[in-house]
One Martini backbone bead per residue (centre of mass of N, CA, C, O) as a GRO file, in nm:
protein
  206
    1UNK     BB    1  14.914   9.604   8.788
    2UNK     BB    2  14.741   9.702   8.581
    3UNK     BB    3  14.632  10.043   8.541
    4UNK     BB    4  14.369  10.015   8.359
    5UNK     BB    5  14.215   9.817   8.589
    6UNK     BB    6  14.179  10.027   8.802
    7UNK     BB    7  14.044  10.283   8.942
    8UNK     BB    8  13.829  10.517   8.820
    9UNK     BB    9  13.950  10.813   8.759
   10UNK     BB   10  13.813  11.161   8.874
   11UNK     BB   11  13.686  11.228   8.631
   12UNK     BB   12  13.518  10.926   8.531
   13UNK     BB   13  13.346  10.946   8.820
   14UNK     BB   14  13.234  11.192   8.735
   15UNK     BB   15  13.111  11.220   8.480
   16UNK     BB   16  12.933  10.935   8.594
   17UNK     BB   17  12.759  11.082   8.827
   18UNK     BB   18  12.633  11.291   8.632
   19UNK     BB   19  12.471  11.102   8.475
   20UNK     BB   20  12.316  10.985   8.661
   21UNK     BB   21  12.172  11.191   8.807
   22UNK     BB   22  12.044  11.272   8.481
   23UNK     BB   23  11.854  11.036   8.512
   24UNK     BB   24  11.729  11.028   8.713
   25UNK     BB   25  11.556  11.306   8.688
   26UNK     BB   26  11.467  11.202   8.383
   27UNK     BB   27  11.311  10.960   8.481
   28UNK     BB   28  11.143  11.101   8.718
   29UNK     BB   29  10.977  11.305   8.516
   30UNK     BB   30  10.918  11.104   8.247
   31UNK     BB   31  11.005  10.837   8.240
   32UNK     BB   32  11.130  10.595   8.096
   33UNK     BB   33  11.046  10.568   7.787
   34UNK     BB   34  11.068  10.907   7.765
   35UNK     BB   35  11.389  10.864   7.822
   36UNK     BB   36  11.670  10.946   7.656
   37UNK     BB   37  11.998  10.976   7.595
   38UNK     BB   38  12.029  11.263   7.500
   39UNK     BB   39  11.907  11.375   7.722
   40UNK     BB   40  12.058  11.277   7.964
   41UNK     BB   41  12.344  11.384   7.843
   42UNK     BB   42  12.243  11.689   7.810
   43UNK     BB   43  12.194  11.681   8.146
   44UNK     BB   44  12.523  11.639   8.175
   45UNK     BB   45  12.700  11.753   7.942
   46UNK     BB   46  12.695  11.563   7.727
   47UNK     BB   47  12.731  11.297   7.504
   48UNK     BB   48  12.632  11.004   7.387
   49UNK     BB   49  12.942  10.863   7.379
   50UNK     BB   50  12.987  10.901   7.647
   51UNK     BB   51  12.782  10.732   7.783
   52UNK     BB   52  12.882  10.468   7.631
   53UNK     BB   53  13.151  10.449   7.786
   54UNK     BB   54  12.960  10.354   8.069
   55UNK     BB   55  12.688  10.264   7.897
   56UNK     BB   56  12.488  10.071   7.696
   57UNK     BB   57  12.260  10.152   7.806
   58UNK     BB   58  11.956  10.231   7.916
   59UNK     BB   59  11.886  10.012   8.081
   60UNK     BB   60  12.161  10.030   8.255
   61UNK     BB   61  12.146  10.294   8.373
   62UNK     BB   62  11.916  10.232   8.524
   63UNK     BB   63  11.989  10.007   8.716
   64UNK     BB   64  12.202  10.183   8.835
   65UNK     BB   65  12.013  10.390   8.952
   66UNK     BB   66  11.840  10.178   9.149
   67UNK     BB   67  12.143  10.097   9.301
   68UNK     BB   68  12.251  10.411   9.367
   69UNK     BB   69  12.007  10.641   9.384
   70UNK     BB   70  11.831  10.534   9.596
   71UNK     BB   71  11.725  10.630   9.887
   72UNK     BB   72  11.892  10.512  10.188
   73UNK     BB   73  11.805  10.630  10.464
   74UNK     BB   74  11.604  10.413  10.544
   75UNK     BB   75  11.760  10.170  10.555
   76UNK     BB   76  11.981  10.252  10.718
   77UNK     BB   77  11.776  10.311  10.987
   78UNK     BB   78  11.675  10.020  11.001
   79UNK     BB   79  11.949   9.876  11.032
   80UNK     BB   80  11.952  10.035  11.335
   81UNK     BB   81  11.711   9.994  11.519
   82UNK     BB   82  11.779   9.729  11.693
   83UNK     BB   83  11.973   9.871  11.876
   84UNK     BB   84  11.757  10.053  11.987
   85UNK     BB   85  11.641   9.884  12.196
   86UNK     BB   86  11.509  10.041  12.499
   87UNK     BB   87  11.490  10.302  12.339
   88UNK     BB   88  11.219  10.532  12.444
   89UNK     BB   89  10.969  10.383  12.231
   90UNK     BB   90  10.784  10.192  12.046
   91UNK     BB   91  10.604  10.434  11.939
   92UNK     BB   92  10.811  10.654  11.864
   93UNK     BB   93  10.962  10.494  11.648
   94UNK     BB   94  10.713  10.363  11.484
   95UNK     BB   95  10.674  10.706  11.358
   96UNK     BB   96  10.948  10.730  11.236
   97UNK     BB   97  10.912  10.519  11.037
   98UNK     BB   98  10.703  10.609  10.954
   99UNK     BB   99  10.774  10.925  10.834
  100UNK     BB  100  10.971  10.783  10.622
  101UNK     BB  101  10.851  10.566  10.419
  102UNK     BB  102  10.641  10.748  10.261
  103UNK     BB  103  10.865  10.938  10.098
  104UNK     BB  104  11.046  10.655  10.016
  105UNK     BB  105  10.780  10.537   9.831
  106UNK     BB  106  10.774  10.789   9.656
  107UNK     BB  107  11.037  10.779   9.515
  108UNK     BB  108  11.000  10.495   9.399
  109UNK     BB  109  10.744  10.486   9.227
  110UNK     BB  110  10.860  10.557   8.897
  111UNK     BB  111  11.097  10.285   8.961
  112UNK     BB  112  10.857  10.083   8.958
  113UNK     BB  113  10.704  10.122   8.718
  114UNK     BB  114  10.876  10.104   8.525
  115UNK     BB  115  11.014   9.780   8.582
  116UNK     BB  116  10.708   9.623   8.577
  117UNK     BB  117  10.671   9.743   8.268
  118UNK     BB  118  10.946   9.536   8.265
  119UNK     BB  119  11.049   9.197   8.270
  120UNK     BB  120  11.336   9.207   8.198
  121UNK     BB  121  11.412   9.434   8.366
  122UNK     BB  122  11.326   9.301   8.624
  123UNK     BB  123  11.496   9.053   8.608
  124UNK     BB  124  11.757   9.199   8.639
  125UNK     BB  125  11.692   9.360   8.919
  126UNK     BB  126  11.676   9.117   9.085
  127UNK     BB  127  11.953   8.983   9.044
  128UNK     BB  128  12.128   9.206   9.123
  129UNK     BB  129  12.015   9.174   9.422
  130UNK     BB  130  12.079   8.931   9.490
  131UNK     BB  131  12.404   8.948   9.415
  132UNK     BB  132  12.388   9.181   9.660
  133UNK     BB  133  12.188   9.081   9.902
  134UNK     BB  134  11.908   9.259   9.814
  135UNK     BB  135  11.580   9.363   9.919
  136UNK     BB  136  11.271   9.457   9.994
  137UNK     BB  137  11.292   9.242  10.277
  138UNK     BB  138  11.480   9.409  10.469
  139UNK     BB  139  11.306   9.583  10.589
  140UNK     BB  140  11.069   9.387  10.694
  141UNK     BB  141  11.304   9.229  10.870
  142UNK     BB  142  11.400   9.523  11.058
  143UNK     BB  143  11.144   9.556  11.201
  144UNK     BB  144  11.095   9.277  11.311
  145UNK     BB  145  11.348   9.279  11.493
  146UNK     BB  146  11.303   9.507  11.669
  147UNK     BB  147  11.028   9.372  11.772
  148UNK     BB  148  11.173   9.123  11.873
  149UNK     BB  149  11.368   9.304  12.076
  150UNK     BB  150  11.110   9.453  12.256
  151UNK     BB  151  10.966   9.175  12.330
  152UNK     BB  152  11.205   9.061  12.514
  153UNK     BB  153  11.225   9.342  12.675
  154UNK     BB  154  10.921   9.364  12.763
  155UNK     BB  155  10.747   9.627  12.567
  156UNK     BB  156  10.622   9.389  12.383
  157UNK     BB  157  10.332   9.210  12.376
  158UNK     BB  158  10.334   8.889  12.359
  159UNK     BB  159  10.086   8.881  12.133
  160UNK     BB  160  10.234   8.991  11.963
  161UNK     BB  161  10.312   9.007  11.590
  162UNK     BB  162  10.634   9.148  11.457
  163UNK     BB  163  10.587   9.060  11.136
  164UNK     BB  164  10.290   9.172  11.106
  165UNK     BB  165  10.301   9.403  11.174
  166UNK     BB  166  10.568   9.539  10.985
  167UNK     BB  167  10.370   9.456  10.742
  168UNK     BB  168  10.158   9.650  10.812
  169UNK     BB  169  10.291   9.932  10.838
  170UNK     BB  170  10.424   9.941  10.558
  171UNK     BB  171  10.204   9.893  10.389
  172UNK     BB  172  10.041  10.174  10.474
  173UNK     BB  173  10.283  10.361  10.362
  174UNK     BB  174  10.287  10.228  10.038
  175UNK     BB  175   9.959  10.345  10.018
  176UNK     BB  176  10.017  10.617  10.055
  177UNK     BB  177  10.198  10.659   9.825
  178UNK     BB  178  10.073  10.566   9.604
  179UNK     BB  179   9.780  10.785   9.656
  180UNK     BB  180   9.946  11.036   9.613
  181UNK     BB  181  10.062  10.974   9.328
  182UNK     BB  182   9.798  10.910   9.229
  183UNK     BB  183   9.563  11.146   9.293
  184UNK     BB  184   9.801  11.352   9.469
  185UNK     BB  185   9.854  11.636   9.679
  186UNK     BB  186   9.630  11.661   9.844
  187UNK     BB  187   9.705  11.396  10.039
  188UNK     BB  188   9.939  11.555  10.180
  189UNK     BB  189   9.796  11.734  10.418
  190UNK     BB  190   9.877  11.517  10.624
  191UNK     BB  191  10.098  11.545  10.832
  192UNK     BB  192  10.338  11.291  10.866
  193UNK     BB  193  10.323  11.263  11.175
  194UNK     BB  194   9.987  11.244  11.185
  195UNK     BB  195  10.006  10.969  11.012
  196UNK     BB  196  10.225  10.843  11.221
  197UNK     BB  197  10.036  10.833  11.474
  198UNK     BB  198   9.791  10.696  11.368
  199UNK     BB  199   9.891  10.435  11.312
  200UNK     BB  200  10.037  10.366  11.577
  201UNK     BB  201   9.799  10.359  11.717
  202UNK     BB  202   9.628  10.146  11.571
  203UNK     BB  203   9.822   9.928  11.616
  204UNK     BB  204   9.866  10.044  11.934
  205UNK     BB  205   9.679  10.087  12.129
  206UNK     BB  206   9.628  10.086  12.488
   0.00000   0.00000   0.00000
């Protein structure tokens, strides 16, 4: 194999990953319209033609942030759930859940805005998730399978319907998340414990 073609060398790697971060920060601060190839090039400590090097324009350098910078740490705990079935309470899982979730959709939102408000780039950032497998709905998918599998093991009462809980508890942590950086954040002073318990006990009554 020629070696131009191999996997790009630790300093090229290092570049990019820098570019990255400083994407990340300066779109999370200023939001994709606002923030400039200049300015990122800038906070990552190189030139506007380093960063061209890497990628093509400013919206690729933003998908790329959004499937490789959005915090993974979420989704990685809903896909190991299913797992968790039959161990501590379905109660305490799915506070342990609220209480991840709300923060986790503050991160994303204002990387929901930018792409929302740009069709075309919502279009290619669909593609590119259909392309790799991944999409807003395996969240929803990962926790209705753990409810699904804590009712076969009869501790989630048989008349629970575990897509729509799912769809509930994911619900109101997008609509907290949203209110709060919407509002501000004086609603953040419930503390996300206290907000995990309240809903998890209203979806799951005694």
């Amino acid at each position: 194999m020629n070696a131009g073609m191999g996997a790009p060398s630790p300093r090229a790697q290092s570049t990019r990953t820098r570019i990255l971060d400083a994407a990340s920060a300066v779109m999370t601060e200023r939001g994709l319209a606002n923030a400039t190839t200049k300015e990122i090039a800038r906070a990552a400590g190189f030139s506007e033609a380093t960063l061209y090097k890497h990628f093509q324009d400013k919206e690729d350098l933003f998908l790329t942030v959004m499937r490789e910078r959005l915090p993974a740490e979420f989704i990685e705990f809903l896909a190991g759930l299913a797992d968790r079935a039959g161990t501590g309470t379905v109660r305490v899982q799915l506070r342990e859940v609220a209480a991840r979730a709300v923060p986790f959709y503050r991160d994303l939102a204002p990387m929901l805005g930018a792409v929302f408000a740009q069709p075309d780039l919502l279009a290619q950032h669909q593609q590119s998730l259909r392309a790799a497998g991944l999409g807003p709905h395996l969240a929803l998918s990962a926790l209705a399978d753990y409810l699904h599998a804590e009712q076969r093991l009869g501790r989630l009462i048989g008349s629970a319907q575990p897509d729509m809980l799912a769809a509930l508890l994911l619900g109101a942590c997008f609509q907290r998340a949203f209110l709060i950086e919407f509002e501000g954040e004086h609603l953040a002073d419930q503390p996300a414990d206290e907000f995990a318990r309240t809903l998890v006990d209203s979806l799951l009554p005694e």
